[in-house]
N, C-alpha and C positions, 0 to 999 in steps of 0.2 A: 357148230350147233349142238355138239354132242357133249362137249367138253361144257355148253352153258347148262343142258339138261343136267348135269350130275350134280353141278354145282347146287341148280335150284332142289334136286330132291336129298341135300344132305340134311343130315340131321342139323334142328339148329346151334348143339353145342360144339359141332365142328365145324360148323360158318364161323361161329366168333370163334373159335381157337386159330380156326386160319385168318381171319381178320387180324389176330394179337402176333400173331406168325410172320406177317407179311407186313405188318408196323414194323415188327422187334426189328426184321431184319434190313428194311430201309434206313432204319436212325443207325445201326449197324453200320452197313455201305458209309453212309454218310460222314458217319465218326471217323471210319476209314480214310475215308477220302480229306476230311480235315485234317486227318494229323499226320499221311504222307507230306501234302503241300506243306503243312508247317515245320516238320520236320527238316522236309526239302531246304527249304530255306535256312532253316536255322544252324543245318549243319555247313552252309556256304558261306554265313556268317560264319560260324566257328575256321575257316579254312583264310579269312580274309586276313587275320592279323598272325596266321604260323611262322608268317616268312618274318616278321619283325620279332618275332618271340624268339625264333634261331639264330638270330642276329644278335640276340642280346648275349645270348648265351653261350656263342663264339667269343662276342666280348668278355665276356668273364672267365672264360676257358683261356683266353690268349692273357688278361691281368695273371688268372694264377700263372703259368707258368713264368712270365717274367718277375713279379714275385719272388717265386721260388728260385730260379736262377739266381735273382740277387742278393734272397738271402744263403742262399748255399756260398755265393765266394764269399760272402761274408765272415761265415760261419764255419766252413766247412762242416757239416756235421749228417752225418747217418738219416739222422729224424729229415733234415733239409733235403739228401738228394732222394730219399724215398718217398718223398711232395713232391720232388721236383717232375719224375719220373710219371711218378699217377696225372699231373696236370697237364705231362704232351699227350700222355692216351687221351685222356678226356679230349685234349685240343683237338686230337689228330678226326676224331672221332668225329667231332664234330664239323670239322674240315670238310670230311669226305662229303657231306651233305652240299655243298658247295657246288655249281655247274664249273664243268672248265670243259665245255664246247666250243666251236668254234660258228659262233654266232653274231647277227646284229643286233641282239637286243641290247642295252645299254647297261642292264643293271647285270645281266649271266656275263656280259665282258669285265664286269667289276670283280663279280663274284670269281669268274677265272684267274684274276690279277691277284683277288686275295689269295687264292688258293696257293697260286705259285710264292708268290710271296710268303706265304706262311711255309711253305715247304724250305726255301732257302734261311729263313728266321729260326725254326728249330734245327736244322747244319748247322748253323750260327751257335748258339744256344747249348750243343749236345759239345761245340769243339771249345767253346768257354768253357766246360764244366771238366772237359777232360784234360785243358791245360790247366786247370786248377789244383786237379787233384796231382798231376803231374809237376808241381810247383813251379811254373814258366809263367812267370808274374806278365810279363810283356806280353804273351801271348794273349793270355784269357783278358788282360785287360781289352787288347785291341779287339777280341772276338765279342766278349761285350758289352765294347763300344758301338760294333758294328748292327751287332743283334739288338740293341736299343733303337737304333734309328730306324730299322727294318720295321721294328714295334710300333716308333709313333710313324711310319710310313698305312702299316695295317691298320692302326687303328681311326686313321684320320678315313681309311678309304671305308671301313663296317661304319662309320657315322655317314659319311657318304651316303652308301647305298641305303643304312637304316632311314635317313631326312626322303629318298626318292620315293623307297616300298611307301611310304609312311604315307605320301602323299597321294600314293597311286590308291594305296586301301583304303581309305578314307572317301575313296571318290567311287570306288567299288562298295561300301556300308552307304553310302547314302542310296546307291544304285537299289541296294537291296532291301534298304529301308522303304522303300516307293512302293516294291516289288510284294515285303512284307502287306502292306498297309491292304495291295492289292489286293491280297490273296485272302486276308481275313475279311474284304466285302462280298470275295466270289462266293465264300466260305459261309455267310451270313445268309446269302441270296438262298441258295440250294438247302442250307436248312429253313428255312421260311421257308420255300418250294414242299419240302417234303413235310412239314408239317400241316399245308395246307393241304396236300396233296394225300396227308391221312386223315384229316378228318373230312373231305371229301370222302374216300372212300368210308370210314364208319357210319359216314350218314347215308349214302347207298346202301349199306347192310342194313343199318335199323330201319331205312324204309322198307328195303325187303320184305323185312321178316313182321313191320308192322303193318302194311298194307293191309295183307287178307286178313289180320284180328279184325279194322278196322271196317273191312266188307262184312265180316261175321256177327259184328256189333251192330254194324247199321240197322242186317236183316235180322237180328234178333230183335231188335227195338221195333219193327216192324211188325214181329208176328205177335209180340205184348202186344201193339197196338188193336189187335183184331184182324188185321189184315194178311190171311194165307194163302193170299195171289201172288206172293213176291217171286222174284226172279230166284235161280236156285244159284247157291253161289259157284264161284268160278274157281275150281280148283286144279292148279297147276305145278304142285311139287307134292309130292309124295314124304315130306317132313311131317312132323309132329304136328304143326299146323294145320296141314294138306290134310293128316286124317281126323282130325278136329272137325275140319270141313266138311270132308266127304260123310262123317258119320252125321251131320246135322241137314246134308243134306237128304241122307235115307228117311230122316224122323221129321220134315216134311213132307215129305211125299206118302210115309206112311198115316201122318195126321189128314193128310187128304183123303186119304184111302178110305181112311177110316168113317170122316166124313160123308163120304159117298158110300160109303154101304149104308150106313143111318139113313141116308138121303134114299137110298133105294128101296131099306126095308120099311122107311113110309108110305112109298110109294105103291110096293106090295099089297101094306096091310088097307092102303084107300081104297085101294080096287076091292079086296077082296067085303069090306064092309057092303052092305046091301041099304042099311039105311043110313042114310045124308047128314043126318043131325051127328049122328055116332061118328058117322067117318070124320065131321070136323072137327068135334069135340077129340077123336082119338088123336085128329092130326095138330090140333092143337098140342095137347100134352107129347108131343115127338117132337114136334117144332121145340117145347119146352126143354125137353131131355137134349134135345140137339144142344142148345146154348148152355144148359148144364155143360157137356160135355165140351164143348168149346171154349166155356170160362176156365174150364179145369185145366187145359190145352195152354190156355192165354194167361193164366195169372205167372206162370212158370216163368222165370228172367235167365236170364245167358247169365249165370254165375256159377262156383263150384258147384254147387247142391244143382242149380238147372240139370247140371253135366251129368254126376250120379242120376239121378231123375231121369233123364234123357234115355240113357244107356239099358237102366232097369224098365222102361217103356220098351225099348227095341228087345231086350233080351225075354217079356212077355212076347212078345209079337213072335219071336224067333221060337218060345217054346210053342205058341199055338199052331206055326207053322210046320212044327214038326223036326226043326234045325233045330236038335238035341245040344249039336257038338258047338252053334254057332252060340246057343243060349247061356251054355256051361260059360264058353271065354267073355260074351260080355258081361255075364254075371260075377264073375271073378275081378273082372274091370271094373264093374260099376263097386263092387265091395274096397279093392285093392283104391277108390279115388274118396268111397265115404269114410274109410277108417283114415287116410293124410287131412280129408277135411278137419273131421270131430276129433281127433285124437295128438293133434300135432301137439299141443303143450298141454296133456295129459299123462297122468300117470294110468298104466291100464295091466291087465291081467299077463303071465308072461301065455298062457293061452291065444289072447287075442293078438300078441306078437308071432309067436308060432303059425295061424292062421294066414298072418298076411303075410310072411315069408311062400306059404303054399301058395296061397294069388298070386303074388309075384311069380315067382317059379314057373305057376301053370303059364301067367301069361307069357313070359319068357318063351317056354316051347312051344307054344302056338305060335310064336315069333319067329322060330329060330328051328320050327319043324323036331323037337325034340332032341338039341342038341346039348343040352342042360341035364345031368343025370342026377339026378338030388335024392339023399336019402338023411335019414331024422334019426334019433333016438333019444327018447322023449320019458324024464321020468315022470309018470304023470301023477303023484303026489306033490309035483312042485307048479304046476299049471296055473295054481290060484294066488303064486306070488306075485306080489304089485313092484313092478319094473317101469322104468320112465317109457313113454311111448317112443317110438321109429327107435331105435335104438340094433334090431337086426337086422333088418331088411337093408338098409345101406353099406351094412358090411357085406351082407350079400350080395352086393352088388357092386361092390368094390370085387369081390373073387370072382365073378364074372367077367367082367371087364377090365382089368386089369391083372385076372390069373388067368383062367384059361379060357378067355375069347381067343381066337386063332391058333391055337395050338395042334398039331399034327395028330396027337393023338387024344383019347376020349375025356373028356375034362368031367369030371365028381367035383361034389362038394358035399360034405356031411355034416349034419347037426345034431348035434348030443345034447340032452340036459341033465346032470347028475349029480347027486349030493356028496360031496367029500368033508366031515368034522361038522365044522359048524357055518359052513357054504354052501352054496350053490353056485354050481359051476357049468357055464354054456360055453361051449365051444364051437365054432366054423373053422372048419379046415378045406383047402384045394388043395388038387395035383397039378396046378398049373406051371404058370414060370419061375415063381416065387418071388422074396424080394431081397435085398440086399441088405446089410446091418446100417448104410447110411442113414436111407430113405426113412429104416425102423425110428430111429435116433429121432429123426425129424420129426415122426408123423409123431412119437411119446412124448415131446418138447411142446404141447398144448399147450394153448392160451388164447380164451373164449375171445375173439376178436368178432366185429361185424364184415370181418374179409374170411373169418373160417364158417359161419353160416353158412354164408354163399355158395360153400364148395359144395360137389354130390347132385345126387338128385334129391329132386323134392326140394332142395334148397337144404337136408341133412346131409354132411360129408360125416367122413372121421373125425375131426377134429371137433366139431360137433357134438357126436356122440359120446367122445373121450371125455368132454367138459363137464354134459349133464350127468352122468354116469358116478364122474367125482364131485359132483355138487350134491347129487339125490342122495350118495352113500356115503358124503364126507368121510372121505380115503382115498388114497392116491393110487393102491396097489389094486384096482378095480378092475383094470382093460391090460390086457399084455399082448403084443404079437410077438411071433416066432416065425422063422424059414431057413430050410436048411440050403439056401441060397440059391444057384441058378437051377431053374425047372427041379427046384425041391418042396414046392406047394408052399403054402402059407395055411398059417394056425393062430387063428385070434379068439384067443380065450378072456371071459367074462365073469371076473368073483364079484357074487352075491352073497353078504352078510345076512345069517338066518339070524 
């Protein structure tokens, strides 16, 4: 039960990363597992035809040396017995690979017979060459004569045993043929299994994570319609979502609220009227201002701007209440969601960039209980230069998360803006873990794709920023990162052509 709570209160970019995690790594297993069994197989075919491939190759070890024996009495000559010589190692060699156990099998009782017999054929062989050279003509003749016949003795029995192997593999490759065929339908079966078996489970994640939008949209259509009796919604994970929720659900309850104090200070001021006409005449015009304020309430739709709207409604209510600290962070929030609205494909002041890196920030350590140390330095004759919009705040947010979230010791991050020649130059640097000269290589290797959007938050990554950066300033040498590699912080520096 505990193990499904966590799940349900993760953030939702770490639902789909383990979604895409737990894909990679079943088509993984999978692949694995196809290409033991095929391999399996395919190397027991490669094993089926060795014993006739060594057979052939006895055979041509046993031609050369006889060969060579008959051209040396031939010939007698140096170049002949230094062939002759190399042809019994190769034979001999080959030999050895030969059974000579003492068995029932039929074809190791051959292989033993060649054996032996090849043994007595080069005796043969080695006393022909040495009556040769010894000039005992009767000799060598008769040795070979003799070692001839030992020859088509051998060679009648390697075609022998080569016709039996031959027949026996043959009957072992179809075996394994069957076996093959098998294995690439089991092999077929289990990846269909797992592909249905993943997109089952991506359509359990995207139900997840769309359900409660889908309860949030009902009851906001709901409260457009006038009606603010609705059920409050149901929230059950602590994600991104969850506080979507929970926050809409506070700005119900305080539109009730509010409601009823209107409703009560009519109520108030009827009583306190003395004459009748007045009082309905005044409760008329309250009844009025009631539905004033109700349309004002109801015209509002569940979309980005609702949201800002929403947030700047709670964060009055929070400063009238006197919840200074609570006013300050939704305030910050509702700014930090109005500037990604209006501002995403605008050009805007490096001021109103500056700004929302402090929003972010602040919200950060409200997050994060002020584990975020952030300090600036700001030349503020450059404040009124026009810079592509989001452009810092996602590097910022890159050195958070990927420099020093989790690190042992106290994680900074510092921003500078300063003029050098005929530039402007921003800098963000960390002390976090830093980053390696691959990853740098990569992230500088840009190209504006609709898969590098996607990256980051907001739906800005780096790769993103890199693009517009070189498109606004038509220049390549715009964006540069630096790190003096492991836990040596990162330094991403931004020229600005004055």
């Amino acid at each position: 039960m505990k193990s499904e709570n966590k799940l349900v209160n993760l953030p939702l970019q770490n639902k789909l990363i383990a979604v895409y995690c737990l894909t990679a790594l079943l088509i993984l297993i999978v692949n694995l597992f196809m290409y033991s069994n095929i391999n399996s197989v395919l190397h027991r075919l490669d094993r089926i035809y060795v014993s006739n491939i060594n057979l052939n190759e006895l055979w041509g070890s046993l031609d050369s040396v006889q060969n060579d024996m008959t051209n040396y009495l031939n010939t007698k000559t140096t170049d002949a017995m230094d062939s002759y010589y190399k042809s019994c190692q190769d034979y001999t060699a080959q030999m050895e690979r030969l059974s000579d156990g003492i068995t029932s099998d039929e074809s190791q009782r051959m292989e033993r017979n060649i054996k032996a017999m090849s043994v007595r054929y080069l005796e043969l062989t080695d006393l022909a060459i040495e009556a040769k050279r010894g000039r005992n003509v009767e000799k060598y003749r008769t040795y070979s004569e003799e070692a001839t016949t030992v020859y088509n003795y051998i060679s009648t029995y390697i075609n022998s045993l080569n016709n039996e192997q031959f027949k026996s593999n043959s009957a072992n490759y179809n075996m394994l043929s069957v076996s093959m065929r098998y294995v690439e339908v089991v092999n077929t079966v289990v990846f269909l299994a797992v592909i249905f078996g993943n997109v089952l489970l991506v359509i359990l994640v995207i139900r997840n994570i769309t359900k409660p939008l889908k309860s949030l949209s009902s009851v906001a259509n709901q409260i457009a319609g006038g009606n603010l009796e609705v059920t409050l919604l149901e929230v059950n994970s602590r994600d991104e979502v969850g506080v979507v929720s929970k926050a809409f659900n506070h700005m119900i309850i305080s539109i009730r609220n509010y409601i009823e104090q209107l409703k009560a200070s009519m109520e108030n001021e009827r009583v306190l009227k003395e004459n009748e006409g007045i009082l309905k005449e005044n409760e008329l015009k309250m009844e009025n201002h009631l539905k004033d304020a109700q349309l004002k309430y109801l015209q509002a739709q569940i979309n980005p701007h609702f949201l800002f709207n929403t947030l700047n409604a709670g964060a009055q209510l929070a400063m009238m209440e006197g919840a200074d600290r609570t006013y300050e962070y939704v305030q910050n929030v509702a700014d930090f969601f109005r500037y990604n609205i209006k501002k995403d494909h605008d050009s805007v002041t490096l001021k109103e960039e500056l700004e929302l890196v402090d929003n972010y920030v602040y919200i950060l350590n409200v997050r994060f209980s002020g584990e975020i140390h952030y300090e600036k330095d700001i030349d503020s004759s450059l404040e009124n230069l026009e810079v592509p919009s989001m452009i810092l705040q996602p590097i910022v947010e890159n050195s958070v998360n990927y420099g020093i979230r989790g690190i042992s010791w106290k994680g900074r991050i510092w921003l500078s803006v300063y003029r050098e020649g005929d530039c402007a130059y921003i800098t963000i640097r960390d002390n976090g873990i830093g980053i390696d000269k691959e990853k740098i290589d990569k992230i500088m290797q840009v190209n504006l794709k609709e898969s590098d959007i996607s990256s980051g938050s907001n739906g800005i990554g780096l790769y993103n920023v890199i693009s517009r950066l070189k498109l606004f300033y038509d220049r390549d040498d715009v964006f540069e990162i630096s790190s003096q590699g492991k836990n040596g912080g990162t330094l991403v520096m931004i020229r600005i052509p004055l």
